[in-house]
C-alpha positions as CSV (number, residue, x, y, z in Angstrom):
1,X,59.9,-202.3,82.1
2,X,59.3,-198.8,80.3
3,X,57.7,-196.2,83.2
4,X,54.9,-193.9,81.5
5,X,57.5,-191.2,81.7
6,X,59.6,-193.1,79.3
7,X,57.1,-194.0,77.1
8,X,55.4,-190.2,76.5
9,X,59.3,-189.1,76.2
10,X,59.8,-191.8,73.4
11,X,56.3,-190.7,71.7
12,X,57.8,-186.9,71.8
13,X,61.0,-188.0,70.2
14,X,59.7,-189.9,67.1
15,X,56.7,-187.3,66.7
16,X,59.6,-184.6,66.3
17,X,61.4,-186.7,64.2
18,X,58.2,-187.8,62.2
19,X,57.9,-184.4,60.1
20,X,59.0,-184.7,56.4
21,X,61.4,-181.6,56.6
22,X,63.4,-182.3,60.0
23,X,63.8,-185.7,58.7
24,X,65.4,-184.9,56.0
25,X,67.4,-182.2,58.1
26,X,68.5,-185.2,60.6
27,X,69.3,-187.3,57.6
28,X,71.7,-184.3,56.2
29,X,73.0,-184.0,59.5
30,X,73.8,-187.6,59.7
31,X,75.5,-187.7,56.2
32,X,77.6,-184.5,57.0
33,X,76.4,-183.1,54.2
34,X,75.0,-179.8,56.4
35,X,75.6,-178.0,59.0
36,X,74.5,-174.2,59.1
37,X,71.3,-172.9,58.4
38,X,71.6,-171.2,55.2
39,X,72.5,-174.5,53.7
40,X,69.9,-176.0,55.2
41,X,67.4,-173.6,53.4
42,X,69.0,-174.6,50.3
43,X,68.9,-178.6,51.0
44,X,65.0,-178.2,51.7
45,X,64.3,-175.3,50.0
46,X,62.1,-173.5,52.4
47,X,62.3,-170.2,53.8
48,X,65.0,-169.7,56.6
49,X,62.6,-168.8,59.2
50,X,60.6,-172.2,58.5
51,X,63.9,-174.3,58.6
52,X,64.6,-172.3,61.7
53,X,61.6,-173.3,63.2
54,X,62.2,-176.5,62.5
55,X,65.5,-176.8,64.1
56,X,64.1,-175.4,67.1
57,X,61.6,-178.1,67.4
58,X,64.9,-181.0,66.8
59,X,66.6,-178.8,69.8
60,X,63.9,-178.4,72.0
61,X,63.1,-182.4,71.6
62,X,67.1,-183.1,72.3
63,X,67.7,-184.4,68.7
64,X,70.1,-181.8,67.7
65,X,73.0,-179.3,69.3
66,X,73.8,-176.1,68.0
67,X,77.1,-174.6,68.6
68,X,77.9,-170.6,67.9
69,X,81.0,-170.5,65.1
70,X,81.1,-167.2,64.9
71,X,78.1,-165.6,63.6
72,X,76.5,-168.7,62.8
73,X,75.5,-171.8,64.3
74,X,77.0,-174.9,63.1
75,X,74.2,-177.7,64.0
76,X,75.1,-181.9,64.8
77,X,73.2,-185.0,66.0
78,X,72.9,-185.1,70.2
79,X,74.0,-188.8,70.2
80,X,74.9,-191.4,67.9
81,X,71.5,-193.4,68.7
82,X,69.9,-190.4,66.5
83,X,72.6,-192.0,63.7
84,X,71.3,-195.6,64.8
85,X,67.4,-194.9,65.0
86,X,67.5,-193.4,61.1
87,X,69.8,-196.5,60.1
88,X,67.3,-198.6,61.7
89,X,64.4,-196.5,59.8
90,X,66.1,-197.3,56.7
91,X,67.1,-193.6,55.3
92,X,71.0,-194.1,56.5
93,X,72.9,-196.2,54.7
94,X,74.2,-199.2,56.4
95,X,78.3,-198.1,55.6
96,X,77.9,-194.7,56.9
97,X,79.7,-194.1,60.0
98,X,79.4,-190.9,61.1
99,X,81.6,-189.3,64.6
100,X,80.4,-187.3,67.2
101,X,82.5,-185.0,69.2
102,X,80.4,-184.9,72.5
């Protein structure tokens, strides 16, 4: 049985995912098609700072890690159940597989 806890950390997880542009950054991130912020900006063409915000929110929430590669930070799904929640959703498509180094 699902404790409040649980419950209000599950709301906080879909709300952060529920925002049009960190969806589609979670979708890129899923396909492999992105992974630094500047091509981020260019995938949903907003400024960097609002794309940066944005990623904070995903991090903050636990939905994606950031990892320094030099001077930038290359950006992944936490966990495959981020892969399996958008496949569920319907915005991943069924064949993709994608392989997290945790």
């Amino acid at each position: 049985m699902s404790t409040p806890l649980s419950l209000r950390k599950t709301a906080a997880l879909f709300r952060a995912m529920s925002h049009p542009c960190r969806l589609r950054l979670l979708i890129a991130l899923a396909e492999g098609q992105v992974c630094d912020v500047n091509t981020m900006v260019e995938l949903c063409g907003r400024p960097q700072p609002y794309v940066s915000q944005q990623l904070g929110i995903l991090r903050r929430s636990g939905l994606v890690l950031g990892s320094a590669q030099g001077q930038r930070v290359c950006y992944r799904l936490a966990s495959k159940q981020i892969e399996d929640i958008l496949r569920a959703a319907g915005v991943l498509s069924p064949e993709l597989t994608i392989h997290l180094s945790l």
